[in-house]
C-alpha positions in Angstrom: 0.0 0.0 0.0 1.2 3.2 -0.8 0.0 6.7 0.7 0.7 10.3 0.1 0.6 12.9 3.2 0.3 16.7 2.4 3.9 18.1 3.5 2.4 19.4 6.5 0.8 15.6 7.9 4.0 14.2 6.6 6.1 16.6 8.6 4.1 16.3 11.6 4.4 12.3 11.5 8.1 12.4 11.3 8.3 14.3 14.2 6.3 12.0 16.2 8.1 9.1 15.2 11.4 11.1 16.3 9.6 12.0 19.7 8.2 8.5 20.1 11.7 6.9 18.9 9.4 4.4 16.3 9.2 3.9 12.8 6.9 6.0 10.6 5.0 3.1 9.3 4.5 1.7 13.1 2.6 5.4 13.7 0.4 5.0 11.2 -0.3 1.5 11.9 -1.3 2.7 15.1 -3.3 5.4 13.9 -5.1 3.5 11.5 -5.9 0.2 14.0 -7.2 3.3 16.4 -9.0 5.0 14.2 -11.3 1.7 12.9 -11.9 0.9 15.9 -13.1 4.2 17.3 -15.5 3.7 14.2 -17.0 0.7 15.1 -17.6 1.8 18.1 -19.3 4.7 17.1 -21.5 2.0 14.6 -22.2 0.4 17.7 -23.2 2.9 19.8 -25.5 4.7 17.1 -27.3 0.9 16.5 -27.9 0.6 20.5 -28.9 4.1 20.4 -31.3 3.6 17.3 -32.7 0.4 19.1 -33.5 2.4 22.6 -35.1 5.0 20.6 -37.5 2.4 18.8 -38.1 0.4 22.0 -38.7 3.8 24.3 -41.2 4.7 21.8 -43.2 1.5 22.5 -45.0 1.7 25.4 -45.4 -1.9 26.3 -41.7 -2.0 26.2 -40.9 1.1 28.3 -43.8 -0.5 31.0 -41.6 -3.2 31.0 -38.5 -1.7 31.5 -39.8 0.6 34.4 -40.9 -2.7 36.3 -37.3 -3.9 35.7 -35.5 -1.5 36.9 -37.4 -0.7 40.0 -37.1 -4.2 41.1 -33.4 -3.8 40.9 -33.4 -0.3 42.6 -33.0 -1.7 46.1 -30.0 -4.1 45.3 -28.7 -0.9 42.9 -28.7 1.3 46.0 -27.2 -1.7 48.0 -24.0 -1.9 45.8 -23.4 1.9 45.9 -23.8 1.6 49.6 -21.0 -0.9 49.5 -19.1 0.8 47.3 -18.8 4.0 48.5 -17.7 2.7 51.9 -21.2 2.1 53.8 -23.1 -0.6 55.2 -26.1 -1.3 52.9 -29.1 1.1 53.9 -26.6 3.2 55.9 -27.2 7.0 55.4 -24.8 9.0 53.2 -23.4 11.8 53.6 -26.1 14.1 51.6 -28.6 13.1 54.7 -25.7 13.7 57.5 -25.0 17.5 55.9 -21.5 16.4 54.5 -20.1 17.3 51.4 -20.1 14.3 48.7 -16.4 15.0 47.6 -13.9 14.6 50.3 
């Protein structure tokens, strides 16, 4: 494969292959492996995103979510208990008049 960079890209690349002590050709490599996958990520995303929206826009469906998720609120509120250092229905520090960030 061959490529052409505008003097400026190509002069940019070079000296972040000097900085980064690699070869050109690994940078791009790089770049390029990055790059794709950032983009199917974004594919990925947009699909999910695509499928919420036609699911939230059925009723039946978002009934069904609702129950869902408030039958996991209590063991949602248990695990943030835990994690941020309480025992599990303990009060944080909102209720006590504490900051949040220490």
């Amino acid at each position: 494969m061959s490529l052409r960079l505008t003097e400026g890209l190509e002069q940019r690349l070079a000296e972040e292959a000097k900085i980064e002590r690699k070869p050109r050709s690994e940078l791009v490599r790089e770049a390029l492996r990055e790059f794709l996958h950032r983009r199917e990520q974004e594919r990925f995303m947009a699909a999910m995103v695509a499928e919420a929206k036609q699911a939230y826009g059925d009723p039946e469906i978002r009934r069904e979510a609702t129950a869902i998720a408030e039958e996991c609120l209590p063991f949602d509120n248990e695990s943030l208990d835990i994690t941020e250092g309480r025992r599990p229905g303990e009060p944080g520090p909102e209720a006590s008049g504490e900051k949040w960030w220490r």
